[in-house]
C-alpha positions as CSV (number, residue, x, y, z in Angstrom):
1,X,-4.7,-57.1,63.0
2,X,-7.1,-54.7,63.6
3,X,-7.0,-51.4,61.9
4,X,-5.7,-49.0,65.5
5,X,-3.3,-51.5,66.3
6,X,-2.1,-51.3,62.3
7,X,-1.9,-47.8,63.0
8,X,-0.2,-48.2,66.2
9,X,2.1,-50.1,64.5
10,X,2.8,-47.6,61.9
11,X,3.3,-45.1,64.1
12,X,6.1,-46.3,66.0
13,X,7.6,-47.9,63.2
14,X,7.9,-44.6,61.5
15,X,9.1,-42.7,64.9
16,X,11.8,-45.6,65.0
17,X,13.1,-44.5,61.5
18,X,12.8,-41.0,62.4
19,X,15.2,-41.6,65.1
20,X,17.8,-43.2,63.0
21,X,17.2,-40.8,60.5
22,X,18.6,-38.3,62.8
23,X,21.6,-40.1,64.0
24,X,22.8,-40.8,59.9
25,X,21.5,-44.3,59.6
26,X,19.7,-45.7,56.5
27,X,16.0,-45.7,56.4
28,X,16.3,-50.0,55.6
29,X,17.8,-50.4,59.1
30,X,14.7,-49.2,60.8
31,X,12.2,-51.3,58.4
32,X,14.4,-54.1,59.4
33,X,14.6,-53.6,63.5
34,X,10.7,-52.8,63.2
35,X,10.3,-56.1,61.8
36,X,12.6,-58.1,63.2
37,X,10.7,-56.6,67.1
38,X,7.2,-57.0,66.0
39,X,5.2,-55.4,68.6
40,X,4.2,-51.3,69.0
41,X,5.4,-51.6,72.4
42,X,9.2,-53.1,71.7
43,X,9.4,-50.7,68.9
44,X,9.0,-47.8,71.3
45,X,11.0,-49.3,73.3
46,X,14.2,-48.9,70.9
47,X,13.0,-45.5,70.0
48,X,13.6,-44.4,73.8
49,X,17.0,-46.1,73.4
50,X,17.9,-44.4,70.2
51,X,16.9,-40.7,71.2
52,X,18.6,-41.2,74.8
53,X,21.9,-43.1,73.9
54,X,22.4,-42.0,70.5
55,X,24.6,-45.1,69.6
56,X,27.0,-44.2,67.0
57,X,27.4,-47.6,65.3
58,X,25.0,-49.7,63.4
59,X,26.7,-52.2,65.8
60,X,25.0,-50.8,68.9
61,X,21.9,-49.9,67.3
62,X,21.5,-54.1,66.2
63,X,22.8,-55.1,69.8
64,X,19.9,-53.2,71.5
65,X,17.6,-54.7,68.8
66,X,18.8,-58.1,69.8
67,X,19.0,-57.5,73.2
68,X,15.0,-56.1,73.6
69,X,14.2,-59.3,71.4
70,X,16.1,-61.8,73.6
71,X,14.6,-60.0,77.1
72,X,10.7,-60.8,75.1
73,X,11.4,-64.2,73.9
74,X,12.6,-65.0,77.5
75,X,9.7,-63.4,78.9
76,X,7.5,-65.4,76.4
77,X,9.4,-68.7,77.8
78,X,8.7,-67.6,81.2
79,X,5.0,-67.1,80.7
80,X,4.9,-70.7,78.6
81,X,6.5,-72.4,81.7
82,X,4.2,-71.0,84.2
83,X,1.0,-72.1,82.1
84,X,2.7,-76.1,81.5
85,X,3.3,-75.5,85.2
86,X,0.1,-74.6,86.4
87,X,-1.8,-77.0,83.9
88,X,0.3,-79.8,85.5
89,X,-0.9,-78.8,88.8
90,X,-4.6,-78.8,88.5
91,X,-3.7,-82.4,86.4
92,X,-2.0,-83.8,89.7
93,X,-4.7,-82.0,92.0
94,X,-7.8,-83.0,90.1
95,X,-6.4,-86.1,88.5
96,X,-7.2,-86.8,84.6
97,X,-10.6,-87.4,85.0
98,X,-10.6,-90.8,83.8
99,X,-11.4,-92.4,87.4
100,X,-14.8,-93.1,88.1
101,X,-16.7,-90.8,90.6
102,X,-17.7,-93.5,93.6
């Protein structure tokens, strides 16, 4: 990890506790959703959720959490598929190369 994208990392990380700060949640719960999302960009992502919704429940706050994670590991799936898919395209297109040119 390079040291902006630590830092971008940080950054929404600690904008992600200040959120749930402000809406009476413990400081833990943020470390824990920052984690358990992983990326600067899904972090954010919650953050928006938090400051627009302002759940009330540590129950909402986890669903979004688990919601954001399933929509990326989908997403990640999707992308995976393609690749296989393409891969085995260009295998029955150009053949496995072990054919002797004539």
């Amino acid at each position: 990890m390079t040291q902006s994208s630590r830092e971008e990392w940080i950054r929404s990380r600690d904008s992600l506790i200040t959120a749930l700060l402000s809406l009476g949640f413990p400081e833990e719960l943020g470390h824990a959703i920052a984690k358990h999302l992983g990326s600067p960009k899904a972090i954010d992502r919650m953050t928006v959720y938090l400051n627009n919704v302002q759940p009330r429940t540590a129950e909402l706050v986890v669903d979004e959490m688990l919601s954001i994670r399933s929509e990326i590991d989908a997403w990640r799936e999707r992308k995976e598929a393609l690749e296989a898919n393409a891969a085995y395209n260009e295998m029955l297109y150009y053949g496995l190369g072990t054919e002797e040119e004539e």
